[in-house]
C-alpha atoms as an extended CHARMM CRD file, in Angstrom:
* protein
*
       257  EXT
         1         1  UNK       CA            -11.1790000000       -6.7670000000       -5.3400000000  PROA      1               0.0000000000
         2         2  UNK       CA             -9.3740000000       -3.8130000000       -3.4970000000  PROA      2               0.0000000000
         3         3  UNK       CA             -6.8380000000       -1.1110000000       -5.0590000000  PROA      3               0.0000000000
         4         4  UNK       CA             -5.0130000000       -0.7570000000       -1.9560000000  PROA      4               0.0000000000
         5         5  UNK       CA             -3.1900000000        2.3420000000       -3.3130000000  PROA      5               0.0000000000
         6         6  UNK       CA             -3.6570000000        4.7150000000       -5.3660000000  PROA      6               0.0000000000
         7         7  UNK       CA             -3.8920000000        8.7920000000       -5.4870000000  PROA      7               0.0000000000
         8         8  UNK       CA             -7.7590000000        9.6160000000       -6.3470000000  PROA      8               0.0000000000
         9         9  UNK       CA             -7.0850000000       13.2660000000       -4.2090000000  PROA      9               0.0000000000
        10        10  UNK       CA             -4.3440000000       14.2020000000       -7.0490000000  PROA      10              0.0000000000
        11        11  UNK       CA             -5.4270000000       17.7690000000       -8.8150000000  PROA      11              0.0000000000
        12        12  UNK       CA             -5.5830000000       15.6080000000      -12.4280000000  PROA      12              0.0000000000
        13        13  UNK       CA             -8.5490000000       13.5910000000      -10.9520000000  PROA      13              0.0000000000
        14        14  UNK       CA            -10.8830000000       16.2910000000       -9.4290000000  PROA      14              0.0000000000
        15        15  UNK       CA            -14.0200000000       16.8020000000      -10.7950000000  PROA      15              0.0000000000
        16        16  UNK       CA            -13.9930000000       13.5310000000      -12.1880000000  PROA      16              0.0000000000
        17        17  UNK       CA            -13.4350000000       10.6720000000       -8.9540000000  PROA      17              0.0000000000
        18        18  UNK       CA            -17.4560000000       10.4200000000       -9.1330000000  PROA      18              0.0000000000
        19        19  UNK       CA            -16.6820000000        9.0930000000      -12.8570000000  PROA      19              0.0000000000
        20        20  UNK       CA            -13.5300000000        7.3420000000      -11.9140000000  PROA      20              0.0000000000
        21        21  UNK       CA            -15.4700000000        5.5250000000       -9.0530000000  PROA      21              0.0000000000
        22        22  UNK       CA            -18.5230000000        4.6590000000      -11.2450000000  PROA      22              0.0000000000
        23        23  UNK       CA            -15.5680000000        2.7120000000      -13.6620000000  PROA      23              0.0000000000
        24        24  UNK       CA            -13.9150000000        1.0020000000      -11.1840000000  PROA      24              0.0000000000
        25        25  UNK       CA            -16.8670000000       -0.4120000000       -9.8510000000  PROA      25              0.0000000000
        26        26  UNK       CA            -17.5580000000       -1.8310000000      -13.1650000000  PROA      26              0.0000000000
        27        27  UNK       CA            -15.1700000000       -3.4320000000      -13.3370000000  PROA      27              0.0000000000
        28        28  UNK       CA            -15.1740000000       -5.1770000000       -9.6690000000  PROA      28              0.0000000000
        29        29  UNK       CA            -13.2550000000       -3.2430000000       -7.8690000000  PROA      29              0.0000000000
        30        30  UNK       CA            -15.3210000000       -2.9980000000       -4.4030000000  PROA      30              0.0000000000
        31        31  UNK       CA            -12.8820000000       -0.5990000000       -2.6000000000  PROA      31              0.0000000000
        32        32  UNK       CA             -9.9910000000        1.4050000000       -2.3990000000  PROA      32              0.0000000000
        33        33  UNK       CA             -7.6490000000        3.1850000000       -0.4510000000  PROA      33              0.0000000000
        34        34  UNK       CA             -6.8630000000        7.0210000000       -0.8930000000  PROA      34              0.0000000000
        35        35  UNK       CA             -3.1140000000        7.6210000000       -0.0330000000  PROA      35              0.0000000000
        36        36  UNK       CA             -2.1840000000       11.1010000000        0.7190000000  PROA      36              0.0000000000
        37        37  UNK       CA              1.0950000000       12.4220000000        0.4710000000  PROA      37              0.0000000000
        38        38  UNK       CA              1.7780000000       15.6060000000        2.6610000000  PROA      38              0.0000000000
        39        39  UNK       CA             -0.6200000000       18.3820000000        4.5040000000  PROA      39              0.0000000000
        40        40  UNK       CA             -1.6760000000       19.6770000000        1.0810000000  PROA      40              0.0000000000
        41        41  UNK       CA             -3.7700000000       16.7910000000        0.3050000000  PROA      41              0.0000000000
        42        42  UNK       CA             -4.8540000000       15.7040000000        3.2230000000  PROA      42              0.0000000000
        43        43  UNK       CA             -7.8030000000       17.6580000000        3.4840000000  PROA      43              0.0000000000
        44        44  UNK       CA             -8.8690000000       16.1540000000       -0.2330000000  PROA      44              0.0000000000
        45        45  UNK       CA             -8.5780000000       12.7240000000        1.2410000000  PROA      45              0.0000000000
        46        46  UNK       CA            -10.6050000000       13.3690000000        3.8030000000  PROA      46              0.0000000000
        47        47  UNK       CA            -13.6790000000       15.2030000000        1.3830000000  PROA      47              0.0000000000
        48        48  UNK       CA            -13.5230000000       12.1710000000       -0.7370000000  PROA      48              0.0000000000
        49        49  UNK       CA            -13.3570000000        9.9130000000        2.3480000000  PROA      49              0.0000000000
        50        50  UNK       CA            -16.5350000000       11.6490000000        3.7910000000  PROA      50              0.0000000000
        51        51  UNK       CA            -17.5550000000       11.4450000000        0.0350000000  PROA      51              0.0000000000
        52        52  UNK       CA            -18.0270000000        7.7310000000       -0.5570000000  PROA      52              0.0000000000
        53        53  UNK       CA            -17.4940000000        6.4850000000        3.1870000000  PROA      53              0.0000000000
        54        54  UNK       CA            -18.2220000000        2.7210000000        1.3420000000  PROA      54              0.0000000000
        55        55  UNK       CA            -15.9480000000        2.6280000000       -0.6890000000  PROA      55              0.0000000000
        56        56  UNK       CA            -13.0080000000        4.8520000000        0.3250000000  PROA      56              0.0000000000
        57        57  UNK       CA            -10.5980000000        4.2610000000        3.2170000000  PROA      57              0.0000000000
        58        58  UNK       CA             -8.4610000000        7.2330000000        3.7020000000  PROA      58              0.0000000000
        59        59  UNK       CA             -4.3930000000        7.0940000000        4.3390000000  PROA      59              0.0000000000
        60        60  UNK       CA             -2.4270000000        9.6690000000        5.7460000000  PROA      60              0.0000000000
        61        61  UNK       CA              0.9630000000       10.4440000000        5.9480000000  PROA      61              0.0000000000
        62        62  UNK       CA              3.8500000000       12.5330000000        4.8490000000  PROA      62              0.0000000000
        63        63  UNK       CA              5.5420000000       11.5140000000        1.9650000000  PROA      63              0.0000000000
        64        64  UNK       CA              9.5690000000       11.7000000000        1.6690000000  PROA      64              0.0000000000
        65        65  UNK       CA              8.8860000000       13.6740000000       -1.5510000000  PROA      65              0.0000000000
        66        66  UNK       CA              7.1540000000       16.2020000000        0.1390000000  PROA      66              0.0000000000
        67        67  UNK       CA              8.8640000000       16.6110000000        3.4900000000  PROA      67              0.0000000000
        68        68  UNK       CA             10.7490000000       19.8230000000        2.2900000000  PROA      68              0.0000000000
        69        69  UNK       CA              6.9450000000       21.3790000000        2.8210000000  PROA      69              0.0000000000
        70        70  UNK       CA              5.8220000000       20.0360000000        6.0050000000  PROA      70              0.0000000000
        71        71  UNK       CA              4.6690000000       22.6010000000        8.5580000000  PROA      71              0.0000000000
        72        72  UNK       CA              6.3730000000       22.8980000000       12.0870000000  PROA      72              0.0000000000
        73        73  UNK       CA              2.9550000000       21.1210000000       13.5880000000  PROA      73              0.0000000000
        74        74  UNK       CA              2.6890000000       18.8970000000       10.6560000000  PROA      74              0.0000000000
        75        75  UNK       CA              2.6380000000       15.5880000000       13.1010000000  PROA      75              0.0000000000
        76        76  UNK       CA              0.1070000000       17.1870000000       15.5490000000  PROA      76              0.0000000000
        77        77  UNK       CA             -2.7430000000       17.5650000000       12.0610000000  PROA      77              0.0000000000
        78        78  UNK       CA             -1.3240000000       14.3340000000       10.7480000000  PROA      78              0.0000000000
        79        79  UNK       CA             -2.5770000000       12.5380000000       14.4370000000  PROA      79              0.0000000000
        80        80  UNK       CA             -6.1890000000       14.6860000000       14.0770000000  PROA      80              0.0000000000
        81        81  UNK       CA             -6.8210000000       13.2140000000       10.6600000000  PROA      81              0.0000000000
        82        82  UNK       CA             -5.8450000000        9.6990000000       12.1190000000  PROA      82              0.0000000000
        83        83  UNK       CA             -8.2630000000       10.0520000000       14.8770000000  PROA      83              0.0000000000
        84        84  UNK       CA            -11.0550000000       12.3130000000       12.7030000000  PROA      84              0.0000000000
        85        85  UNK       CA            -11.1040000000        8.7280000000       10.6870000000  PROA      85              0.0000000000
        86        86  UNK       CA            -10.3270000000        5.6080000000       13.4840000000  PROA      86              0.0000000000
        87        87  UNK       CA            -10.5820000000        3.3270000000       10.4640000000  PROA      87              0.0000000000
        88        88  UNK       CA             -7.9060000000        5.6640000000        8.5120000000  PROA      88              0.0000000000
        89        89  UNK       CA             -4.5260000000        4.0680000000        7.6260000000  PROA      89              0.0000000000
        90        90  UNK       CA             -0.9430000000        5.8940000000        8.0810000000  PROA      90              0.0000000000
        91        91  UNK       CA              1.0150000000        6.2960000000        4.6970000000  PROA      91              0.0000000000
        92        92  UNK       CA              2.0630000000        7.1130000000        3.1980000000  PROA      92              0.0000000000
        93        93  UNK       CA              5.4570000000        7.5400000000        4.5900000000  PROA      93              0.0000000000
        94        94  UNK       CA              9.2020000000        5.8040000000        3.8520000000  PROA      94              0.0000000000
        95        95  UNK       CA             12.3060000000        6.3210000000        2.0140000000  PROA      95              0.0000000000
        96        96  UNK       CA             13.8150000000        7.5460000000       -0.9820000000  PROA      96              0.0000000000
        97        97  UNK       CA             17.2480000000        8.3160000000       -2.1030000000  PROA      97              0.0000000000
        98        98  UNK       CA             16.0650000000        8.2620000000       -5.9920000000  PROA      98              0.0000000000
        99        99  UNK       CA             15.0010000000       12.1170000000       -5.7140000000  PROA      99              0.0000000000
       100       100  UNK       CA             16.9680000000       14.5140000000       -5.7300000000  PROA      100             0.0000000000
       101       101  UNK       CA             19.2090000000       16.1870000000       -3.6010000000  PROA      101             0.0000000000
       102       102  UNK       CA             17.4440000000       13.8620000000       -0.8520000000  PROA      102             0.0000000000
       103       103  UNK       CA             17.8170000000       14.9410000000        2.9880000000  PROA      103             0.0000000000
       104       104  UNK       CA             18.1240000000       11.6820000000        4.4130000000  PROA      104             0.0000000000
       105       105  UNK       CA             18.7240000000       13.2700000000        8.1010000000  PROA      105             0.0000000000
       106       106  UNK       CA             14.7610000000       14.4700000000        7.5340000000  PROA      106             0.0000000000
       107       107  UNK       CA             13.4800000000       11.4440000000        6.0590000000  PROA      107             0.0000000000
       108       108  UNK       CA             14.6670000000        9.2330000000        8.8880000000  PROA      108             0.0000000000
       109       109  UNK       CA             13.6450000000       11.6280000000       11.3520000000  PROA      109             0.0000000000
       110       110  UNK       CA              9.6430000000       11.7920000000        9.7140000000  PROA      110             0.0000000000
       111       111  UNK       CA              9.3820000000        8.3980000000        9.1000000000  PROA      111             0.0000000000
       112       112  UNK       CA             10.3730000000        7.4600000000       12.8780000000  PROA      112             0.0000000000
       113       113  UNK       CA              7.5930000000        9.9570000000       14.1660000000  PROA      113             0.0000000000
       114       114  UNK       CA              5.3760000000        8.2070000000       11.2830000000  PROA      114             0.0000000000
       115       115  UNK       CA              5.8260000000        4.8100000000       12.6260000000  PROA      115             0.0000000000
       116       116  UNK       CA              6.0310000000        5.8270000000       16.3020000000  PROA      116             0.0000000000
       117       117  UNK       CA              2.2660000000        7.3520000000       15.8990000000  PROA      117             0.0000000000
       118       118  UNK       CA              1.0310000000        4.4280000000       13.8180000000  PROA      118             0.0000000000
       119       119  UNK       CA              2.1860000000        2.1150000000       16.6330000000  PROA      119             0.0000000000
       120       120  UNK       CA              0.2540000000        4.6920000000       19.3750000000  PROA      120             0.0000000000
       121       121  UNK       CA             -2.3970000000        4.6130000000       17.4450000000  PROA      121             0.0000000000
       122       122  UNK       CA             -2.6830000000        0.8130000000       16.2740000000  PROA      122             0.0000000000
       123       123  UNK       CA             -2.7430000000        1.9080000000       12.6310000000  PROA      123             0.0000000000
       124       124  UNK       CA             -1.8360000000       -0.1580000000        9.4590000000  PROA      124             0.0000000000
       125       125  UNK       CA              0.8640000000        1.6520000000        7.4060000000  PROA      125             0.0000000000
       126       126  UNK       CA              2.1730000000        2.1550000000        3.9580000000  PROA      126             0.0000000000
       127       127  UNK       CA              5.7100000000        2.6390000000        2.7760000000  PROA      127             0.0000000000
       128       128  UNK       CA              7.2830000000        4.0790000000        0.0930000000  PROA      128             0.0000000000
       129       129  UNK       CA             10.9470000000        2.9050000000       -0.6760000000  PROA      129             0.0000000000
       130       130  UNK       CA             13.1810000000        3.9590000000       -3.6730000000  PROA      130             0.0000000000
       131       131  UNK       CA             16.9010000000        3.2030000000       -3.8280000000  PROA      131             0.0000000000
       132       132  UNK       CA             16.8180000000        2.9050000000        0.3430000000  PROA      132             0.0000000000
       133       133  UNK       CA             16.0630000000       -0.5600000000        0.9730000000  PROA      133             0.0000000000
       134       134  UNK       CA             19.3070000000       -1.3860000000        3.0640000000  PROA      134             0.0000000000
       135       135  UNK       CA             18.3370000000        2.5140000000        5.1970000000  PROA      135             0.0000000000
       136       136  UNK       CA             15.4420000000        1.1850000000        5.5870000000  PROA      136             0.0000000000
       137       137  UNK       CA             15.4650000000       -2.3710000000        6.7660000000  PROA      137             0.0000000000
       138       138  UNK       CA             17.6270000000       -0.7990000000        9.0060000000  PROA      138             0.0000000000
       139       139  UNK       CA             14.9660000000        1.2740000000       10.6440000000  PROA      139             0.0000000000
       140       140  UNK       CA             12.5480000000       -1.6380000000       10.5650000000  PROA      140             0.0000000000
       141       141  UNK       CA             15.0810000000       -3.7390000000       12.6780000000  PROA      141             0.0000000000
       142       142  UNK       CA             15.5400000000       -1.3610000000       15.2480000000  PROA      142             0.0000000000
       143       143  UNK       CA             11.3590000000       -0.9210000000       16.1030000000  PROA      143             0.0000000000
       144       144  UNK       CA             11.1650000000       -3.2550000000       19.0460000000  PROA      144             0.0000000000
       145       145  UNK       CA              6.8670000000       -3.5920000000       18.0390000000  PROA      145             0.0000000000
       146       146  UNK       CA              6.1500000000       -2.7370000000       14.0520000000  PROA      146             0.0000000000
       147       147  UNK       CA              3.1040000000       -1.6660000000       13.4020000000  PROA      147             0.0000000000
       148       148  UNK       CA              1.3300000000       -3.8780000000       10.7120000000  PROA      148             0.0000000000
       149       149  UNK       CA              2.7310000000       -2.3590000000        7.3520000000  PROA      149             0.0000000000
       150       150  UNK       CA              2.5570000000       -2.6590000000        3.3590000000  PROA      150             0.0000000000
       151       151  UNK       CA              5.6470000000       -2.1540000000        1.4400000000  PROA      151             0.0000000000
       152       152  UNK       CA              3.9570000000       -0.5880000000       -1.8590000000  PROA      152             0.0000000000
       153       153  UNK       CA              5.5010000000       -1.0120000000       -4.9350000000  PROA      153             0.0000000000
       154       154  UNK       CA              7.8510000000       -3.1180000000       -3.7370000000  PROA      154             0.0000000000
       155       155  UNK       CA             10.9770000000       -3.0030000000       -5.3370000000  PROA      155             0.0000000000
       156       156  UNK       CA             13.6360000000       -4.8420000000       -3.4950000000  PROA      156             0.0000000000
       157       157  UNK       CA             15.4750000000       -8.2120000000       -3.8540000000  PROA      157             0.0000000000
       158       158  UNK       CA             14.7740000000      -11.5320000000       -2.6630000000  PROA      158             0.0000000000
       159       159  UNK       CA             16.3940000000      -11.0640000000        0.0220000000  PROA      159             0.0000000000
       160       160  UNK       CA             14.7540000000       -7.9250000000        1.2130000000  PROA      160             0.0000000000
       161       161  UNK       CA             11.8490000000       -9.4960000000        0.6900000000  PROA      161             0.0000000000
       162       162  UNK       CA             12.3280000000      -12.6130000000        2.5920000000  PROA      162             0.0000000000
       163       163  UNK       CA             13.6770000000      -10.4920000000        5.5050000000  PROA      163             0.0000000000
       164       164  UNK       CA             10.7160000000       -8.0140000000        5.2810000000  PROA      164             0.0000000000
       165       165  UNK       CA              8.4680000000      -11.4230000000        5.3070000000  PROA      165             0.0000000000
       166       166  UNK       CA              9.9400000000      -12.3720000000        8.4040000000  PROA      166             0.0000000000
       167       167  UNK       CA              9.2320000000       -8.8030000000        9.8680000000  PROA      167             0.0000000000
       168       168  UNK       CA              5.5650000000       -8.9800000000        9.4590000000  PROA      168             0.0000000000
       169       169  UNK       CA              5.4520000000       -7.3150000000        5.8740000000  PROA      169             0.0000000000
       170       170  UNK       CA              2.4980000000       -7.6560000000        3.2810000000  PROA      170             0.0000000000
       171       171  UNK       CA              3.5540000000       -6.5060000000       -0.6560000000  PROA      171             0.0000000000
       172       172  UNK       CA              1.6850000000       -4.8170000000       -3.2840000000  PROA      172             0.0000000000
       173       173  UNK       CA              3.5260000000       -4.7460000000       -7.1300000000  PROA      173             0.0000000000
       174       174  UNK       CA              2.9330000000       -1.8350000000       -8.8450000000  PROA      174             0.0000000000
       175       175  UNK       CA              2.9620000000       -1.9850000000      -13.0470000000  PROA      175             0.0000000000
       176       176  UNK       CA              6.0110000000       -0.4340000000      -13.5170000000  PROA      176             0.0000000000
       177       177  UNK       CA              8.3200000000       -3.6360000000      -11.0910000000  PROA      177             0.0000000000
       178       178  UNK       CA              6.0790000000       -6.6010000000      -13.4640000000  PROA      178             0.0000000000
       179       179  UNK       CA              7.7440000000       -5.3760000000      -16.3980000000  PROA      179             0.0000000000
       180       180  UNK       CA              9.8070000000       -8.0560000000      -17.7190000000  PROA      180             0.0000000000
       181       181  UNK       CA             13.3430000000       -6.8140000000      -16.8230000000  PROA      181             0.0000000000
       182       182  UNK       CA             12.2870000000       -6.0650000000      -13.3380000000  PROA      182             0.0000000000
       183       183  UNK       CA              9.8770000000       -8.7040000000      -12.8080000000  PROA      183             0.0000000000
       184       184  UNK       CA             12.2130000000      -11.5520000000      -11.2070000000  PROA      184             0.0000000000
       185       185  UNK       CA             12.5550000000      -10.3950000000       -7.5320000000  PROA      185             0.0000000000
       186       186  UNK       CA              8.7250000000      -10.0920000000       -7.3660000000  PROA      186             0.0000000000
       187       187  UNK       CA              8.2490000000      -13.7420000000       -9.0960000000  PROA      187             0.0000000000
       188       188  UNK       CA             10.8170000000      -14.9480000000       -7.0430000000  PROA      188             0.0000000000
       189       189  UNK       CA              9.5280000000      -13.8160000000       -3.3100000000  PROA      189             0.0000000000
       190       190  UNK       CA              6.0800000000      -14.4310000000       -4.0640000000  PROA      190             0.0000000000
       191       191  UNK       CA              7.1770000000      -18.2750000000       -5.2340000000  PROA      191             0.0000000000
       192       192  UNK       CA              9.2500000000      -18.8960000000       -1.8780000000  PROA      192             0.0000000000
       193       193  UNK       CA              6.7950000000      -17.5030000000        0.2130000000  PROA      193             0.0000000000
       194       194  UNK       CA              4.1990000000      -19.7200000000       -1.2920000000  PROA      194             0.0000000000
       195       195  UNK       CA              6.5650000000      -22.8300000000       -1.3520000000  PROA      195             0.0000000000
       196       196  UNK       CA              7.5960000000      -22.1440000000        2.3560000000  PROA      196             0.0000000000
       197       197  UNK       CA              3.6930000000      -22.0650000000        3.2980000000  PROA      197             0.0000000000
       198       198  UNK       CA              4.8480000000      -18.9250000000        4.6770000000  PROA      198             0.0000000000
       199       199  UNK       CA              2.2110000000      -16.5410000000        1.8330000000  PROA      199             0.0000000000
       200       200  UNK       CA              1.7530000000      -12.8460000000        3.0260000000  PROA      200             0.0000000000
       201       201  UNK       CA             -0.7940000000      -12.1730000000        0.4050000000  PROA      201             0.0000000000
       202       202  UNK       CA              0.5150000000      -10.4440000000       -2.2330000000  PROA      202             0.0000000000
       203       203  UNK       CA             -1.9240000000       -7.1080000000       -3.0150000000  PROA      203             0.0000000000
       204       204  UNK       CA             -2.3210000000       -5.4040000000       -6.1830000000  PROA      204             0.0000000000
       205       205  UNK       CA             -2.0470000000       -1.9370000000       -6.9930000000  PROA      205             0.0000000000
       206       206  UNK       CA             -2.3930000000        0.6510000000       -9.6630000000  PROA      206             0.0000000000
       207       207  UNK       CA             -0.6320000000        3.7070000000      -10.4690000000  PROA      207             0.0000000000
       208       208  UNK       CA             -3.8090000000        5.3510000000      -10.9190000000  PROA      208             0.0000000000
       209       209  UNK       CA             -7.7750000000        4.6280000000      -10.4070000000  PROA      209             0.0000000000
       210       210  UNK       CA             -7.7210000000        4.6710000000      -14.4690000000  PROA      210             0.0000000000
       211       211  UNK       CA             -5.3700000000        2.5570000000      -15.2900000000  PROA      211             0.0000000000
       212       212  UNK       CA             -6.9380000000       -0.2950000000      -12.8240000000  PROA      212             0.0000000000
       213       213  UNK       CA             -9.9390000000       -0.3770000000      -14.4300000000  PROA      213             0.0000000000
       214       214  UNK       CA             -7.7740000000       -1.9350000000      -17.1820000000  PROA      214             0.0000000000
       215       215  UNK       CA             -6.2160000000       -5.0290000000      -15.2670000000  PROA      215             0.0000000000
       216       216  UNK       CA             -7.8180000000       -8.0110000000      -13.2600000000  PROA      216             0.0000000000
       217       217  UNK       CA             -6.6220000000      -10.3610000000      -10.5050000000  PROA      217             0.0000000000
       218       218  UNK       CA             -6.1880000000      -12.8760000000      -13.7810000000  PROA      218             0.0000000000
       219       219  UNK       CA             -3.6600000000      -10.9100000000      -15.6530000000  PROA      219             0.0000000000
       220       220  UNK       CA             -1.2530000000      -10.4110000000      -12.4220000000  PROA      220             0.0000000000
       221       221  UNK       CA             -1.2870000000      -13.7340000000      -11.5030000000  PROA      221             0.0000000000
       222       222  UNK       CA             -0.1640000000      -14.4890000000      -15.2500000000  PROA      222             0.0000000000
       223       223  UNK       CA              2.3400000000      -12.1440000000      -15.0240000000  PROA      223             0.0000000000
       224       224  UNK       CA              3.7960000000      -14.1290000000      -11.2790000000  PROA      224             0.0000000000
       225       225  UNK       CA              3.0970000000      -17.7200000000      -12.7280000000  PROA      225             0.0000000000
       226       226  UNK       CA              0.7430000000      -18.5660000000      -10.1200000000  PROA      226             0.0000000000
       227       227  UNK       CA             -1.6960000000      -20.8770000000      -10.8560000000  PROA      227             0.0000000000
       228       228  UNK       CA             -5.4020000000      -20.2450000000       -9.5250000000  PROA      228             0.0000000000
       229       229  UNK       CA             -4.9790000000      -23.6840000000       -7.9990000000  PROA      229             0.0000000000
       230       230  UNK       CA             -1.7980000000      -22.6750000000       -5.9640000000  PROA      230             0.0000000000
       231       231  UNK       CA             -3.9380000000      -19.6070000000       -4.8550000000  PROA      231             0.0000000000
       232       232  UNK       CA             -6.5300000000      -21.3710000000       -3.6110000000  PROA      232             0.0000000000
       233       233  UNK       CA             -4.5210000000      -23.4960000000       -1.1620000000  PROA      233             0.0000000000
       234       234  UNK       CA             -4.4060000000      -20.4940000000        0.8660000000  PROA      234             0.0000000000
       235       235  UNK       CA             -7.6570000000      -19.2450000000        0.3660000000  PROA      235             0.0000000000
       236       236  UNK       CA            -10.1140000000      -19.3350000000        3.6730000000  PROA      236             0.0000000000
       237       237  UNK       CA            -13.9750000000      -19.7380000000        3.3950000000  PROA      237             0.0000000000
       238       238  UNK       CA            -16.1660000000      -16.9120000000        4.2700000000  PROA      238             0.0000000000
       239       239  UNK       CA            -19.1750000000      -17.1540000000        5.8530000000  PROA      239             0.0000000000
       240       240  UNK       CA            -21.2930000000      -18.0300000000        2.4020000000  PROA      240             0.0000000000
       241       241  UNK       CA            -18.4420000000      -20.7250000000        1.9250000000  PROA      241             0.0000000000
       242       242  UNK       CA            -17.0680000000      -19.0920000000       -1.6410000000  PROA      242             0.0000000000
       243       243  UNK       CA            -13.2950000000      -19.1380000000       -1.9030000000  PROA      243             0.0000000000
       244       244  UNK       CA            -11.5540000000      -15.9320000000       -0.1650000000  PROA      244             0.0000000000
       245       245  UNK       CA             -8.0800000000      -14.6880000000        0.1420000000  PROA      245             0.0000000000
       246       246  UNK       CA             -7.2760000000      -13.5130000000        3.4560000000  PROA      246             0.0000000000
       247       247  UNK       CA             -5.7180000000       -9.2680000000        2.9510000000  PROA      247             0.0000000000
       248       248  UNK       CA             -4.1950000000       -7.2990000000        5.6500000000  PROA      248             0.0000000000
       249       249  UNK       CA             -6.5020000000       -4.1250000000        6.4930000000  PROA      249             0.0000000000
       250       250  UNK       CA             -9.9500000000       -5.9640000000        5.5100000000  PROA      250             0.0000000000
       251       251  UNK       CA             -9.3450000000       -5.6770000000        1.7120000000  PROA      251             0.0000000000
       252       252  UNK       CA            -10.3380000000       -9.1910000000        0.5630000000  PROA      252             0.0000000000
       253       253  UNK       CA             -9.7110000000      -11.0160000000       -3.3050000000  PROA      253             0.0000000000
       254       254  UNK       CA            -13.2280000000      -12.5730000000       -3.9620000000  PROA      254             0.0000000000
       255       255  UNK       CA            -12.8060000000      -13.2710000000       -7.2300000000  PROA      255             0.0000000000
       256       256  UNK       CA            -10.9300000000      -16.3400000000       -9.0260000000  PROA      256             0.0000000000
       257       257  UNK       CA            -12.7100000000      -15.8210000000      -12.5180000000  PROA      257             0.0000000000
């Protein structure tokens, strides 16, 4: 079981990821992914990424929140952490007119260079979206080549989804969308997709290495209505021949218990 996202560099956490680590493992998580969010936590990625090289895959990017920061050779570091870490992820990078006072000139500009370098680079990618799905699916239709890409937290419609689908996307659901009054688009895109055949699987993710030591693979797929047996259809054997859901990046679901 992989958290595919979640912020282990943030100031709350340090001194205490060794401890954080230690409970996720006990509870089966067998992997995560460090996001970072701007040139100020990059390097903290990278020291827990050097850290626990077994369990961490690092993620860089520049986050729309933080763009108002960025140095004037922020893209040239961002590419020497990408290629300091070849197995490193981009992200994570995206859209957001929730914030505010939002430059959306800036945004668009960042998260073109983001995906541009990603694509150079063959790099998997993580994007944030908030209140800019329509901006965004924009951008996404005018790449002519996407680079493989997770829309985290995702947040959007059925429609947005489906289209996203159809663009190569993979989805992680974040806590805060699987609350009852938001949980219908999520419900909705992961039932077409798997009555179409058509499954991207869906990935988990936490807002914080705590607070997934506290939920299993069980409880979301209570949440969607997805029965085990549904899951399974789409699982693929591995090479012992126990059931395995195929996950974008090499994070795997091992676990139907």
């Amino acid at each position: 079981m992989i958290d595919v996202h979640n912020h282990l560099q943030d100031q709350r956490f340090l001194g205490r990821q060794s401890e954080i680590i230690k409970t996720m493992k006990e509870v089966g998580i067998t992997g995560c992914v460090v996001t970072g969010t701007s040139e100020a936590d990059w390097p903290e990625v990278a020291r827990l990424a050097d850290k626990f090289p077994d369990f961490i895959r690092p993620a860089f990017g520049l986050h729309p929140w933080k763009i108002n920061s960025r140095s004037s050779g922020w893209l040239a570091t961002l590419k020497s952490y990408l290629i300091r870490f070849p197995h490193a992820m981009l992200g994570e990078c995206g859209l957001d007119r929730w914030m505010k006072s939002p430059k959306l000139a800036d945004q668009h500009q960042t998260f073109r260079e983001q995906m541009n370098l990603a694509l150079s680079l063959n790099r998997p990618t993580t994007i944030h979206c908030l209140k800019a799905w329509g901006p965004l699916m924009s951008e996404l239709r005018d790449f002519p080549r996407l680079p493989r890409f997770l829309l985290h937290s995702f947040g959007g419609s059925l429609e947005i989804g489906k289209e996203a689908a159809h663009l190569g996307a993979y989805f992680s659901f974040s806590g805060y969308f699987l609350q009852t009054k938001k949980l219908r688009p999520a419900r909705s895109l992961v039932a077409s997709q798997l009555s179409g055949s058509l499954l991207k699987p869906t990935l988990l993710r936490w807002r914080s290495p705590i607070q997934s030591s506290a939920l299993t693979i069980s409880i979301i797929l209570q949440i969607l209505r997805l029965s085990l047996t549904n899951l399974r259809k789409f699982a693929i054997p591995n090479q012992k021949g126990s059931p395995q859901t195929r996950m974008p990046f090499g994070a795997k679901i091992n676990r139907f218990n």
